[in-house]
C-alpha positions in Angstrom: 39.8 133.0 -116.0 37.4 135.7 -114.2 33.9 135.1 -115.2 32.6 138.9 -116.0 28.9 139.0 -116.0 28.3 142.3 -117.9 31.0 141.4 -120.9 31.5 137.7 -121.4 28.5 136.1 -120.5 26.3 139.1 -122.5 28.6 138.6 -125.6 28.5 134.8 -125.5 32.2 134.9 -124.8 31.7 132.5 -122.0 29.8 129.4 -123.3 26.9 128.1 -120.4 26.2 124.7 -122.2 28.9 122.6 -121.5 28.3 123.1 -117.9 24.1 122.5 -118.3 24.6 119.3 -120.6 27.1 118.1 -118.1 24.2 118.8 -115.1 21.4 117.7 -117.0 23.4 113.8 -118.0 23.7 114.0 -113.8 20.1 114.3 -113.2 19.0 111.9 -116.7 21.2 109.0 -115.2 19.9 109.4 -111.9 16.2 109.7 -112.7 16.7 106.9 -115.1 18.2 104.5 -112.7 15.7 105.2 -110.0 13.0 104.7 -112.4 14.6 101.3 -113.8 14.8 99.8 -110.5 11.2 100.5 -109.7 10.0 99.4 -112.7 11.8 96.7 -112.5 10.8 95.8 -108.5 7.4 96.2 -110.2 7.7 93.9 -112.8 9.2 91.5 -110.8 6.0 91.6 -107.9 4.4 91.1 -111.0 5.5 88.0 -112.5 6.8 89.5 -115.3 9.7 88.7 -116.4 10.5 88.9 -120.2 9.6 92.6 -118.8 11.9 92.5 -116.7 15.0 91.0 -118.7 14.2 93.6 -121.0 14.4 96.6 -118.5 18.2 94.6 -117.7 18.7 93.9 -121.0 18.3 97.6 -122.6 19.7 100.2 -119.1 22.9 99.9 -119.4 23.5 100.6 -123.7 20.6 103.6 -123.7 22.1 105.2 -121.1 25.5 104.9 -123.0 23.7 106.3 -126.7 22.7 109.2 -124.6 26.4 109.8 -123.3 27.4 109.7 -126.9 24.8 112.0 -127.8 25.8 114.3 -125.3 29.5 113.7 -126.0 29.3 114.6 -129.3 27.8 118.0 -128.9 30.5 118.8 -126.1 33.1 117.7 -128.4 31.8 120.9 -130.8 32.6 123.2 -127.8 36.0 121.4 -127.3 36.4 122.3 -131.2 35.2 125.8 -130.5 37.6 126.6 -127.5 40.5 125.0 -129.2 39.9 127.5 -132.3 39.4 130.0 -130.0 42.9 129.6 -128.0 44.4 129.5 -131.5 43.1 132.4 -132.5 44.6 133.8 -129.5 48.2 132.4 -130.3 47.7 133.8 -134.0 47.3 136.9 -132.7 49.9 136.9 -131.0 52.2 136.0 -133.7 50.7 138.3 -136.2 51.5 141.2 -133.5 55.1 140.5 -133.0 55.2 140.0 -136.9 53.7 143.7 -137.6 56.0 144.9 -134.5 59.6 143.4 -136.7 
């Protein structure tokens, strides 16, 4: 599919979200990590570590409740292009219909 500036991207035809949720979850996870291993190198230097055991304890399942946040509104663009193809194949149908 040909991505045409001046008709599909000005009449919303061609959706930019998927593709800026899916770069934006890149850069969360990434910041995140780097951010959990400091604080937790912190922490640790510290002598903290019920601080620590918590940083363990909660990376991994809020980094997964923000992927199913995320998958959730992608799967209402998967919902939207799969009406949309059908709509096409309708079409279709309704045309060689009105052609008999």
């Amino acid at each position: 599919m040909k991505f045409k500036i001046n008709q599909d991207f000005f009449s919303f035809k061609t959706l930019i979200t998927p593709k800026v949720i899916q770069f934006v979850y890149i850069v969360f996870v990434l910041i995140y990590t780097i951010l959990a291993i400091i604080a937790l190198i912190i922490t640790l230097l510290n002598s903290e570590f019920i601080t620590a055991l918590l940083i363990i304890i909660f990376f991994i399942p809020f980094q997964i409740v923000i992927r199913l946040g995320l998958e959730q509104i992608m799967v209402i663009f998967e919902i939207y292009n799969t009406l949309k193809e059908s709509n096409k194949h309708l079409e279709v149908i309704k045309e060689a219909i009105t052609k008999k």
